[in-house]
C-alpha positions as CSV (number, residue, x, y, z in Angstrom):
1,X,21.5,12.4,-55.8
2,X,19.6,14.9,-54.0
3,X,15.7,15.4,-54.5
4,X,13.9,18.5,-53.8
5,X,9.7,18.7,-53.6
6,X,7.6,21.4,-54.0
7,X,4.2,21.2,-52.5
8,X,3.2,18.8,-49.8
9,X,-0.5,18.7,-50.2
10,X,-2.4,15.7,-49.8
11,X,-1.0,14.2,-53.1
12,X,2.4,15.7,-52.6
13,X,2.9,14.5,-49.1
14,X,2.3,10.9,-49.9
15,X,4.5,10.9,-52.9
16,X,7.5,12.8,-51.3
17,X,6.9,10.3,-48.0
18,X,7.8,7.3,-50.7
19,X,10.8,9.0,-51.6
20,X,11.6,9.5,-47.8
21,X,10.8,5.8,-47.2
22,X,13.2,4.6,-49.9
23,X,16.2,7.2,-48.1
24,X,16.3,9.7,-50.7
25,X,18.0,12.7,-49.4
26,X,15.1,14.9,-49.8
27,X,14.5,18.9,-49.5
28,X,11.1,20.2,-49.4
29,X,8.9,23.3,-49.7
30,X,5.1,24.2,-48.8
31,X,3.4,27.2,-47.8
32,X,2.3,25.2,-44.9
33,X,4.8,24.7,-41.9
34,X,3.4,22.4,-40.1
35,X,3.8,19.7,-42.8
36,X,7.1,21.2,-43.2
37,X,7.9,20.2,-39.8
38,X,6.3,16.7,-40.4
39,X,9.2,15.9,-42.6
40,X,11.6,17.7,-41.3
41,X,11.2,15.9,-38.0
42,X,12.2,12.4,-40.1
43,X,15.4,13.4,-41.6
44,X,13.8,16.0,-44.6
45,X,15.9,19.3,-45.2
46,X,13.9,22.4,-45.9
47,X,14.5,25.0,-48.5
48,X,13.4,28.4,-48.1
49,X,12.3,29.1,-51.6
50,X,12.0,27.5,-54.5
51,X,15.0,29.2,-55.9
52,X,17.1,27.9,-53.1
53,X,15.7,24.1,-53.5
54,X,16.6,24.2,-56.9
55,X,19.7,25.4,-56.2
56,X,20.4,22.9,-53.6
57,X,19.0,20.0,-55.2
58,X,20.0,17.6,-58.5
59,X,16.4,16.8,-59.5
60,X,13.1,19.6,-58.5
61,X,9.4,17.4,-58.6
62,X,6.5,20.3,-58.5
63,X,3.0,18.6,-57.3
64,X,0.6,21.8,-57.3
65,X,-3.1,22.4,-57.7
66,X,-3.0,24.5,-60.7
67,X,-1.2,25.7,-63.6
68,X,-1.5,29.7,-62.7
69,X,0.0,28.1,-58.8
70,X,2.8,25.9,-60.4
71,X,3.7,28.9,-63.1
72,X,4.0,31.2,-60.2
73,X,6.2,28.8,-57.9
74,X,8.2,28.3,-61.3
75,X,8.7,32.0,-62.6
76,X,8.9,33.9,-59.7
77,X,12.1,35.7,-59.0
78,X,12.8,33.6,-55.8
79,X,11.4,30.3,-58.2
80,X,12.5,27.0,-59.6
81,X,13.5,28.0,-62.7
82,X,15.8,30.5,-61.0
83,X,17.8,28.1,-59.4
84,X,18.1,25.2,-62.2
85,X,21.4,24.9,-64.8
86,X,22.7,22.5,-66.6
87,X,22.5,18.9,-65.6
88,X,19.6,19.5,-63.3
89,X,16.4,17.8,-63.6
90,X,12.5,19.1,-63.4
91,X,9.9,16.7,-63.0
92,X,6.4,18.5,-63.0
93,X,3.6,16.0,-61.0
94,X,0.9,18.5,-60.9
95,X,-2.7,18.2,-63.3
96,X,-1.8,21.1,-65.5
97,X,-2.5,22.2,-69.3
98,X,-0.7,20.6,-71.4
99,X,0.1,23.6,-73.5
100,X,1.3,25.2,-70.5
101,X,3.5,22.4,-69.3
102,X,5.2,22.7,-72.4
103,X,6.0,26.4,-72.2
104,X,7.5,25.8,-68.8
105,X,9.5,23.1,-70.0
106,X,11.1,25.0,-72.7
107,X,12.0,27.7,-69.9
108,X,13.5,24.7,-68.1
109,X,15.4,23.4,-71.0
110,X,16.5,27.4,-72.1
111,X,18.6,27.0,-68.4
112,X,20.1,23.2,-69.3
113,X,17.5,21.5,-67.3
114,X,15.8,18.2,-68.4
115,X,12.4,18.4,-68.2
116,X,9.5,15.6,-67.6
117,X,6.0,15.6,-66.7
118,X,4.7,13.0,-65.0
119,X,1.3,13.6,-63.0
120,X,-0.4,10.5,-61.1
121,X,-3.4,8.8,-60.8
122,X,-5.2,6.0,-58.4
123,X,-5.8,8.3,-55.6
124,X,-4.3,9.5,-52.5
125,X,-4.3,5.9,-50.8
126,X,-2.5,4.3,-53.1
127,X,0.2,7.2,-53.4
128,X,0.9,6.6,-49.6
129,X,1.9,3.0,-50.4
130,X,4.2,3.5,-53.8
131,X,1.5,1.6,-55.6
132,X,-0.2,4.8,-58.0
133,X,0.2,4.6,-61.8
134,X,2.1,7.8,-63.3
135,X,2.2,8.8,-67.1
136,X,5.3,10.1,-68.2
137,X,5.8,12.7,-71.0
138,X,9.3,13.7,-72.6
139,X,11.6,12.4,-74.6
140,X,13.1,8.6,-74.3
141,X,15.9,9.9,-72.3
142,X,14.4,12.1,-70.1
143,X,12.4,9.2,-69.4
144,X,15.2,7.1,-68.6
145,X,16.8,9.8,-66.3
146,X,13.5,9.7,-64.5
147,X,12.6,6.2,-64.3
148,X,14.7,5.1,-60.7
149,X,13.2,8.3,-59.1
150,X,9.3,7.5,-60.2
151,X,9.8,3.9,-59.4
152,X,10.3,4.8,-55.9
153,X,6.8,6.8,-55.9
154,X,4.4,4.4,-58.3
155,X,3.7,0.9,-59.5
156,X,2.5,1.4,-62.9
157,X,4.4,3.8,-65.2
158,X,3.9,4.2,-68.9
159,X,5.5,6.7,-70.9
160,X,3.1,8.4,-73.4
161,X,4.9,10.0,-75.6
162,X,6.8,14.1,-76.0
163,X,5.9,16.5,-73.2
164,X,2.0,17.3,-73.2
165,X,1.1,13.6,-74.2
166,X,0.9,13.0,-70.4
167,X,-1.0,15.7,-69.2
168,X,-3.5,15.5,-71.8
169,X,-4.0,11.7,-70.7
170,X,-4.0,12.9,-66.8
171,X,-7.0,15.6,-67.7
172,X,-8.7,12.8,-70.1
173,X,-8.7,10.4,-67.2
174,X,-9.9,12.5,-64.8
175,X,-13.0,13.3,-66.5
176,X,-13.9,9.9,-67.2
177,X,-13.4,9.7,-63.2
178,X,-16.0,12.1,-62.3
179,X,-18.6,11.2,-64.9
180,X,-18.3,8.1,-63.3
181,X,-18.7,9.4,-59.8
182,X,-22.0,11.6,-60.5
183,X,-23.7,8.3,-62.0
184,X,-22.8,6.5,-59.1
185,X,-25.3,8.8,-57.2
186,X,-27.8,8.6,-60.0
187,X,-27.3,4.5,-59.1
188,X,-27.3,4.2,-55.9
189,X,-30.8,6.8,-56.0
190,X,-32.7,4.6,-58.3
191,X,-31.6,1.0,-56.7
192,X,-32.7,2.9,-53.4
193,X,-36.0,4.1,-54.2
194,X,-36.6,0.0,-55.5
195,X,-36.4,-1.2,-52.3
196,X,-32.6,-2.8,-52.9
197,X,-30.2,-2.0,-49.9
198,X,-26.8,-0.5,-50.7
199,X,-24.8,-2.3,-49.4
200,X,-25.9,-5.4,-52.1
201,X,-26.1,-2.6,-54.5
202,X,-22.6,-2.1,-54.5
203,X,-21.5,-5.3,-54.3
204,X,-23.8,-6.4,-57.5
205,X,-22.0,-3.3,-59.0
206,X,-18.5,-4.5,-58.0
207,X,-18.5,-7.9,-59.9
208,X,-20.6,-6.8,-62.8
209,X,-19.7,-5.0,-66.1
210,X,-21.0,-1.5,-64.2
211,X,-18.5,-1.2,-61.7
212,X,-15.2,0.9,-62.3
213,X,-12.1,2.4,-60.4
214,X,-14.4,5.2,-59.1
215,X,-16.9,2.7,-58.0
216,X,-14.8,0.3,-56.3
217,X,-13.0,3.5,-54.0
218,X,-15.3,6.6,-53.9
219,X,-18.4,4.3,-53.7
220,X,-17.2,3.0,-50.6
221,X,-16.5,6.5,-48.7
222,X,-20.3,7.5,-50.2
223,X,-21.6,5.1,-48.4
224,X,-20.0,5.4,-45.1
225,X,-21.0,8.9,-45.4
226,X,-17.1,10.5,-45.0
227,X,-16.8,11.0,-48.6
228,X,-13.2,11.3,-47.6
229,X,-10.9,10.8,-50.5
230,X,-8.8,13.4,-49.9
231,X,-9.7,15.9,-53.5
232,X,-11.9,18.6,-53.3
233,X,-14.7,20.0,-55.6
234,X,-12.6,23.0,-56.9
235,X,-9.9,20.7,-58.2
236,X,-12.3,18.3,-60.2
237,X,-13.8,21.8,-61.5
238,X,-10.3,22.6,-62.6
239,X,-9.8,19.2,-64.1
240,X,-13.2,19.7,-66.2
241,X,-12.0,22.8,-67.4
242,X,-9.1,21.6,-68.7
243,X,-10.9,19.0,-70.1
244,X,-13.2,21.0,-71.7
245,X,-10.6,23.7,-73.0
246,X,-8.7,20.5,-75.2
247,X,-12.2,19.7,-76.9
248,X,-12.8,23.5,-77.8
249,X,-8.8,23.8,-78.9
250,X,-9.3,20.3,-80.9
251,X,-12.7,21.5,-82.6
252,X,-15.2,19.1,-80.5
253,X,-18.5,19.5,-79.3
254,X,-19.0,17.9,-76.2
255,X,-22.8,16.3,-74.9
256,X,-22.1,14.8,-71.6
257,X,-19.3,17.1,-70.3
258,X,-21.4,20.4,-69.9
259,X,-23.9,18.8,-67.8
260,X,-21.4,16.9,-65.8
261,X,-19.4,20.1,-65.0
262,X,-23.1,21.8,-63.8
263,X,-23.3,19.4,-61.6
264,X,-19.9,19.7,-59.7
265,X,-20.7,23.7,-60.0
266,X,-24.0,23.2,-58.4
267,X,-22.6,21.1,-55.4
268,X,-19.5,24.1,-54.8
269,X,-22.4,26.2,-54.6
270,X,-24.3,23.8,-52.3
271,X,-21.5,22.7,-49.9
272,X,-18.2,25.0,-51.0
273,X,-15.1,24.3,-53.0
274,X,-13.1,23.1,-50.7
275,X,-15.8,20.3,-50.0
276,X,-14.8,16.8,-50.4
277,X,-15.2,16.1,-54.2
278,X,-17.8,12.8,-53.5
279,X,-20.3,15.5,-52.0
280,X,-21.8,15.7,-55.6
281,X,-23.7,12.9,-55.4
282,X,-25.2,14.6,-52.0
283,X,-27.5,16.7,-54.3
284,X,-29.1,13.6,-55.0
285,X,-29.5,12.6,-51.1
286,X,-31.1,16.5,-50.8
287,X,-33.8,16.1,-53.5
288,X,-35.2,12.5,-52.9
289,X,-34.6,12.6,-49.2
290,X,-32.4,9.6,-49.4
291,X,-29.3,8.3,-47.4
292,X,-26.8,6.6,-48.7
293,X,-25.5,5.2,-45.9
294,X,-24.8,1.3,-45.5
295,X,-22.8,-0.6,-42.8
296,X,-19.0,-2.0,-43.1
297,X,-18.0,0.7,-45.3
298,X,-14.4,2.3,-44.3
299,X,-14.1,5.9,-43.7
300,X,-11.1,6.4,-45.1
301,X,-9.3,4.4,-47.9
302,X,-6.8,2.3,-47.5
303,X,-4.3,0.4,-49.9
304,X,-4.4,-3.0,-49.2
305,X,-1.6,-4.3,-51.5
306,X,1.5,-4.3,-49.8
307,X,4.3,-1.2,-50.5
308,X,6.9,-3.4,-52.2
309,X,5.2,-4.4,-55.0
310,X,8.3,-3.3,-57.8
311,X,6.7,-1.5,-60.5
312,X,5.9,-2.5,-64.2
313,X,7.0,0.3,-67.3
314,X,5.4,0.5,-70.7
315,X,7.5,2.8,-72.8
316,X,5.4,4.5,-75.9
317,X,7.1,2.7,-79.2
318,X,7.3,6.6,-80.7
C-alpha cells in the first residue's frame, strides 16, 4: 500500500513522520520545499501535484489549515479529487466544517473513493511520538479500511459516528481548549497579584480539580515564556468560528464564546496572527504589569510516554 500526504505543517509533518517511522511507502506534497526535502532525504517520494499523488498513491490523507485551503487543494484541476477512482482511499485530517467535509466526501465517493475524516487532537508533541487521540467519522467500513493506517499515527481512536460526527467533535473540543487557555491567564494573574509564586500555582492547579489538558501542556510553555506549542492565533480564530457557526446553524445562543473569541481577536491585533496561540494570556501580562515567568518550565513540549505504546479503539455502537 502506498500512502500519499498532503500538507506538511507542523501537524502534518509529525503525523506523516509516524507513518515514515513505521516504513510506509510514503509520497508527499507541501507548498514548502524545504520540508519537502526533509522527507525526501529519508526515503519519502514527492508528488508534484495533488492530482499526481492521488494518482500515484492507494490511500491520500489531507492535513490543512482550513476548509477554503483543503477545498482548493481538493477541487482544483491539478487536485486530489482529480486523481482518485475506484478503490482509492481519502482520509481528510484537517479541522474543517463539518458540512463542508461532507460535500467533499460525496465528490470523493462520486469518483469510487472511500472517504473518512479523521482530524487529531493532543497537540503537536504528542503527534511526533504516535501517541495523539484521532476521531473518526464514516461509516463502519471505512473505518475498518482506515484503522491499520491511523494506528500507525495515534494512540487513542474512537470512531464517532457518519462523516461530520468527527469534525463537529474536533471544533467542539477545540473550543473547550482555548476557554481553558484564556482562564489560565486570568489564574495565573490573580494567584500572582496574592503574593503565590507560579511555579506552586501550577502545581496546586495540576493535582486539583482546576487543572486540565490545556493546563498541564500550554501552562508550562506560559510560564517559561516560549509559549511554543506549535498553533497560531489565526487557527484558534478559525476553530471559534466554526464553533460558533454550529451554534448559530443549531439555533443556540452562546454567553461565554463571544467574549472568548474577542479575546483571541484582540491578542492577533496585539501581537499578529501568525503569533503563537498562548500569546493570549500576554494581554493579561500588558495590563497588570505582570510576568509569568517561573523556573524549570521546558520551552518546548515534549512527549514523555514512549512511541510504542499500541493504540486503544472505541467504535460508536451506531
Amino acid at each position: 500500500m502506498r500512502i500519499g500526504f498532503v500538507g506538511l505543517g507542523n501537524l502534518g509533518s509529525k503525523l506523516a513522520g509516524s507513518l515514515l517511522r513505521n516504513g510506509v511507502d510514503l509520497v508527499v506534497r507541501d507548498l514548502d520545499d524545504t520540508v519537502v526535502r526533509s522527507f525526501t532525504d529519508r526515503g519519502s517520494g514527492r508528488a508534484s501535484s495533488p492530482k499526481e499523488l492521488a494518482e500515484r498513491c492507494d490511500v491520500v490523507i489531507t492535513c490543512l489549515p482550513s476548509p477554503a485551503v483543503c477545498a482548493a487543494v481538493m477541487e482544483a484541476d491539478d487536485g486530489v479529487l482529480a486523481g482518485l477512482r475506484e478503490g482509492k482511499v481519502w482520509l481528510e485530517m484537517s479541522t474543517t466544517d463539518e458540512s463542508e467535509v461532507r460535500r467533499l466526501a460525496n465528490l470523493a465517493e462520486a469518483r469510487g473513493a472511500t472517504p473518512v475524516e479523521c482530524p487529531v487532537s493532543g497537540g503537536c508533541h504528542r503527534a511526533a511520538t504516535g501517541n495523539i487521540s484521532i476521531f473518526c467519522g464514516g461509516s463502519r467500513e471505512a473505518f475498518d479500511t482506515a484503522l491499520p493506517i491511523l494506528a500507525m499515527m495515534g494512540r487513542r481512536i474512537l470512531h464517532t459516528g457518519p462523516l461530520g460526527s468527527a469534525s463537529v467533535l474536533k471544533v467542539v473540543t477545540n473550543y473547550l481548549a482555548s476557554v481553558n487557555l484564556v482562564s489560565i491567564g486570568e489564574a495565573f494573574a490573580v494567584a500572582q497579584q496574592s503574593g503565590i509564586d507560579l511555579a506552586t500555582t501550577y502545581e496546586a492547579i495540576h493535582i486539583s480539580s482546576g487543572t486540565s489538558f490545556v493546563h498541564e501542556t500550554e501552562g508550562q510553555v506560559i510560564l517559561n515564556g516560549s509559549y511554543d506549542i506549535g498553533f497560531t492565533l489565526d487557527l484558534v480564530q478559525k476553530d471559534m468560528s466554526l464553533f460558533m457557526g454550529l451554534a448559530e446553524r443549531a439555533g443556540l445562543s452562546l454567553e461565554v464564546a463571544g467574549v472568548v473569541a474577542e479575546m483571541f481577536d484582540d491578542a492577533t491585533a496585539r501581537y499578529g496572527p501568525r503569533a503563537l496561540s498562548p500569546r493570549v494570556v500576554q494581554r493579561y501580562e500588558e495590563a497588570t504589569g505582570l510576568d509569568f515567568r517561573a523556573p524549570g518550565f521546558p520551552a518546548e513540549l515534549i512527549d514523555e510516554e514512549p512511541e510504542q505504546l499500541g493504540y486503544e479503539v472505541e467504535v460508536n455502537p451506531a
